[in-house]
C-alpha positions in Angstrom: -21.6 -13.3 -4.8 -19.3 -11.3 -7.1 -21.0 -11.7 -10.1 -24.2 -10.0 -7.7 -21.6 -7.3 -7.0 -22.4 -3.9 -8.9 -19.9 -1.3 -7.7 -22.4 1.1 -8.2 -24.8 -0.2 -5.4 -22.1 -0.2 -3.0 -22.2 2.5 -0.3 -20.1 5.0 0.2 -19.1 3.8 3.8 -16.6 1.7 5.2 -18.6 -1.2 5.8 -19.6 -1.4 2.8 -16.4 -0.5 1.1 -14.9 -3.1 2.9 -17.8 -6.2 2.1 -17.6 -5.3 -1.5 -13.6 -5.7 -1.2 -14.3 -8.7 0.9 -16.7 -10.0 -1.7 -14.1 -9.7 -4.2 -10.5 -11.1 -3.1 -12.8 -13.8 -1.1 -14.7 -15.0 -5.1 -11.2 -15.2 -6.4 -10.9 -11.4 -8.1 -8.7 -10.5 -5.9 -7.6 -7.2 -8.1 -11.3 -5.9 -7.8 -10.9 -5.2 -4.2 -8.2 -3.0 -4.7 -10.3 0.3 -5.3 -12.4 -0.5 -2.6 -9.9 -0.9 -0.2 -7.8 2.2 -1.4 -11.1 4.2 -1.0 -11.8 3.1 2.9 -8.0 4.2 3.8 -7.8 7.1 1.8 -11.1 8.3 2.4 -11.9 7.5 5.9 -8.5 6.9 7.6 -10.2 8.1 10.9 -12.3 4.8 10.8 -11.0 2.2 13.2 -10.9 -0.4 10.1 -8.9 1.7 8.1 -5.6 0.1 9.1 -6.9 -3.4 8.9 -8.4 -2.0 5.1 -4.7 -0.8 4.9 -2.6 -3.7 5.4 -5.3 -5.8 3.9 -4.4 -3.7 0.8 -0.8 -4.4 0.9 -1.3 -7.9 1.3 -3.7 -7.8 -2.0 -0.9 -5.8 -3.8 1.6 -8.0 -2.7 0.3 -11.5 -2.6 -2.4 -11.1 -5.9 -1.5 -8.3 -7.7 2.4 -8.2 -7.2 3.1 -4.8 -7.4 5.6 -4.5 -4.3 6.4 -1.0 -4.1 2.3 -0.2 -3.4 2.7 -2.8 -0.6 5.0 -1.3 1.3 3.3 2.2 0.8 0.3 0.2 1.6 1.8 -1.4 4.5 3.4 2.0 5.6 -0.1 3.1 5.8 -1.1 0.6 7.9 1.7 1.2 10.3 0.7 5.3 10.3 -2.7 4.4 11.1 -2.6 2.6 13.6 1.3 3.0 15.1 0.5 0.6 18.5 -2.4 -1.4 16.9 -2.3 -5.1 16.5 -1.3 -5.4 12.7 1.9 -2.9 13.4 4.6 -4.9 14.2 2.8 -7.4 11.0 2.9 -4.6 8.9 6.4 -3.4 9.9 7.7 -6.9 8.9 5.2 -7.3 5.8 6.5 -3.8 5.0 10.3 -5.3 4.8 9.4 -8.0 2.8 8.0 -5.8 0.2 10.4 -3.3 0.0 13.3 -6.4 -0.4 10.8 -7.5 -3.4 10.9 -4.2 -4.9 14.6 -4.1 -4.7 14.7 -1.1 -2.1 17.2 -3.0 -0.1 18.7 0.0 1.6 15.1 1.2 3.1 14.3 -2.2 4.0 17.6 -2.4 6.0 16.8 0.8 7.9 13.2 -0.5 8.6 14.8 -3.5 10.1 16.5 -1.9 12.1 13.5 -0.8 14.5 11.9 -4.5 14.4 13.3 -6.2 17.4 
């Protein structure tokens, strides 16, 4: 399916945006979704997938592409969206952990603080 993947075919649109990013973390190009997930929760953060697009991101940058600083933005974003969704309190927590990875201890602590 990836090698079938031409970004310029994909829509616009979250659905799309998000099968294209689906498409690519799923074949093992895990870096690849990034854009496409970025695009859905910068572009459309009104969507009711942009949170899940959100803290799917962090996981990408944090899990695949190690870049731990973007995670917790990522994850912070995920949190904004969507403050009493269901991936808030994951996020919250997902958040920590990749703040403590990016050595921002002292944030981290201070986000702690308001997981209970």
């Amino acid at each position: 399916a990836y090698a079938a993947l031409e970004p310029e075919t994909v829509k616009d649109e979250p659905a799309d945006l998000l099968l294209a990013a689906d498409v690519a973390r799923l074949s093992g190009h895990p870096q690849k979704a990034v854009p496409y997930l970025r695009k859905v929760v910068t572009k459309y953060p009104g969507d009711q997938r942009a949170a899940a697009a959100a803290f799917t991101l962090g996981r990408v940058l944090l899990e695949d592409v190690r870049t731990p600083a973007e995670a917790a933005r990522a994850f912070g974003r995920a949190r904004s969206l969507a403050p009493s969704g269901i991936l808030a309190e994951d996020a919250l927590v997902r958040q920590i952990e990749a703040l403590v990875a990016a050595g921002d201890r002292s944030t981290a602590r201070l986000l702690a603080q308001r997981y209970k």
